[in-house]
C-alpha positions in Angstrom: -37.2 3.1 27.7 -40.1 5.5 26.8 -39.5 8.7 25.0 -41.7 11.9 26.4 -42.5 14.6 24.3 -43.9 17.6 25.6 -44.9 21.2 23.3 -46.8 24.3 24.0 -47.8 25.9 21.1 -50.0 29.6 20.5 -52.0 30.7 17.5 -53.1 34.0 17.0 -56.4 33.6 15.1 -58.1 36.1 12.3 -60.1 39.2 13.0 -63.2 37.7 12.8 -62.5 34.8 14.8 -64.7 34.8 18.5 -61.6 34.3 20.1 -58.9 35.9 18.9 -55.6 34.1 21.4 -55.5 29.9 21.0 -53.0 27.8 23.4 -52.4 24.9 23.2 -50.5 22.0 25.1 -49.9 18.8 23.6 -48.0 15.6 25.7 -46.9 12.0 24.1 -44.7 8.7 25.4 -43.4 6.5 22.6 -44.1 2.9 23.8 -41.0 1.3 22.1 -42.2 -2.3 23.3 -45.4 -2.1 21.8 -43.1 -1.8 18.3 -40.4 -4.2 18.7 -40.8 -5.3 15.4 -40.2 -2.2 13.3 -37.1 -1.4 16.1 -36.4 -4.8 16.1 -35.8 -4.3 12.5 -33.6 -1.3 12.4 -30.9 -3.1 14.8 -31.0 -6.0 12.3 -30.2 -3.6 9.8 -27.3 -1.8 11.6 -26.1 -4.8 13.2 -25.8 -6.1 9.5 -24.1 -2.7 8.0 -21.6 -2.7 10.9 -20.8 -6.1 9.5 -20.5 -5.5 6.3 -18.4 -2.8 6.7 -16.0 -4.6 9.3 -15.6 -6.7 6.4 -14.5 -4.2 4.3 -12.1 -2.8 6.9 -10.6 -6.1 6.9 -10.6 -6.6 3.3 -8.5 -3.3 2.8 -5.9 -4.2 6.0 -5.6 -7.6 4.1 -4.9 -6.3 0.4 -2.3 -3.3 1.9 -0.7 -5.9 3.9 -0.4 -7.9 0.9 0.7 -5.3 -1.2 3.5 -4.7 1.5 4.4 -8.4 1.7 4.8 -8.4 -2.4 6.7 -5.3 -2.5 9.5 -6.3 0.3 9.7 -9.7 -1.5 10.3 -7.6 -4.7 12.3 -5.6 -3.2 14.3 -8.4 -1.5 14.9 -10.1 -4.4 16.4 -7.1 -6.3 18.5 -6.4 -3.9 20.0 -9.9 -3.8 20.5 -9.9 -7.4 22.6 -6.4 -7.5 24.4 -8.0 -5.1 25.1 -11.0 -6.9 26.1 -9.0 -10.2 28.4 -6.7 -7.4 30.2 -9.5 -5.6 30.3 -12.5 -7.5 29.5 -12.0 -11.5 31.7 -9.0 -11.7 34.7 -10.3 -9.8 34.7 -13.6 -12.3 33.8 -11.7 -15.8 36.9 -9.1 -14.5 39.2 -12.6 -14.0 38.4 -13.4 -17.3 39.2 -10.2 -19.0 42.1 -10.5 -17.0 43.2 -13.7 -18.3 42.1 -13.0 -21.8 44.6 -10.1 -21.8 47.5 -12.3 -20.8 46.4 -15.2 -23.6 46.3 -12.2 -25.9 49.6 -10.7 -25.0 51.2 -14.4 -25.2 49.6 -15.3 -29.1 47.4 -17.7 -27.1 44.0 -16.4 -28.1 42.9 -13.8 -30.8 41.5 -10.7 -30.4 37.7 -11.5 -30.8 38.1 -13.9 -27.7 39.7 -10.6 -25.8 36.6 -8.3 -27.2 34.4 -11.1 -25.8 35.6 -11.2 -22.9 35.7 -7.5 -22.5 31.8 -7.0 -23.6 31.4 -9.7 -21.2 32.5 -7.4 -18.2 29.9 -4.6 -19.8 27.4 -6.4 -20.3 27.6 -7.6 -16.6 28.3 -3.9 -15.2 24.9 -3.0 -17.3 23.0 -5.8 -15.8 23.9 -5.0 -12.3 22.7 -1.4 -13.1 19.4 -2.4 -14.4 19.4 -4.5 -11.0 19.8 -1.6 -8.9 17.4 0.8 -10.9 15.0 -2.0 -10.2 15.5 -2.5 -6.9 14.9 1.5 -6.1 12.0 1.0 -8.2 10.8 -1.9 -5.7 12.0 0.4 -3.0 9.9 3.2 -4.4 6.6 1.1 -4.6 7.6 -0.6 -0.9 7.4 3.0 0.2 4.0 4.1 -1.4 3.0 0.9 0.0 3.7 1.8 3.9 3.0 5.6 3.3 6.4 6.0 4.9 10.1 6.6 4.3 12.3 3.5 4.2 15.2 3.3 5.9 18.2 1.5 4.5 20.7 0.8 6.9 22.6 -1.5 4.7 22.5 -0.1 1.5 26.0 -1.4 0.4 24.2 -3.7 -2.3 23.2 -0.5 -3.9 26.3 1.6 -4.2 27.2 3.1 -7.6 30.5 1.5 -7.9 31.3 -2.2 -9.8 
């Protein structure tokens, strides 16, 4: 569509001018048509940026929801390992100690086999620890990931009790 311009304009001129007041009226019509090219032009150009940056809009929804995917894998993973030190490694290293005890009280083993056995139950305590800070840790960068609070309904693997 054409674009009209219309201005009024007044000068007041100097002393010595023959006529002192000036008016003036001034009228245009930009004839887009007649310049297709040059506007022909700018929508290339912001047809292109829009692009462009709808690619970067997807590029940044693709790395956070990768970056999400990574840290509930993480986080998935950590979890299942505390729980594995918790329910099963725990349970077995305790049997052991258990056992070790009786073979001690009976003369059936010596006493480094009963220390063994009970730096075995440690050492299996400690790892499920480090499993749990970690998982917190995934949990923590899960979080900063989403921007939000996560929920744990089932936080059983995490509880501070071998």
């Amino acid at each position: 569509m054409p674009d009209f311009t219309v201005s009024a304009g007044y000068m007041l001129m100097p002393p010595s001018s023959p006529m002192r007041n000036s008016y003036m009226v001034e009228g245009s019509m930009n004839l887009p048509w007649l310049n297709h090219r040059k506007h022909g032009a700018e929508i290339a150009e912001a047809t292109a940026q829009a692009t462009e940056q709808d690619a970067e809009l997807n590029a940044l929804r693709n790395a956070a929801f990768g970056q999400i995917q990574e840290g509930l894998v993480e986080a998935q993973a950590a979890q299942r390992l505390a729980r594995m030190y918790r329910d099963e490694l725990r349970p077995q290293a305790e049997a052991t100690l258990q056992s070790s005890v009786i073979a001690y009280e009976n003369d059936k083993t010596n006493l480094l086999d009963l220390l063994d056995s009970q730096m075995t139950v440690i050492n299996v305590d400690l790892s499920w620890l480090d499993a749990v800070a970690d998982f917190d840790t995934r949990l923590a960068d899960l979080e900063l990931a989403t921007g939000a609070p996560i929920d744990l309904s089932d936080s059983s693997a995490t509880e501070v009790k071998p």
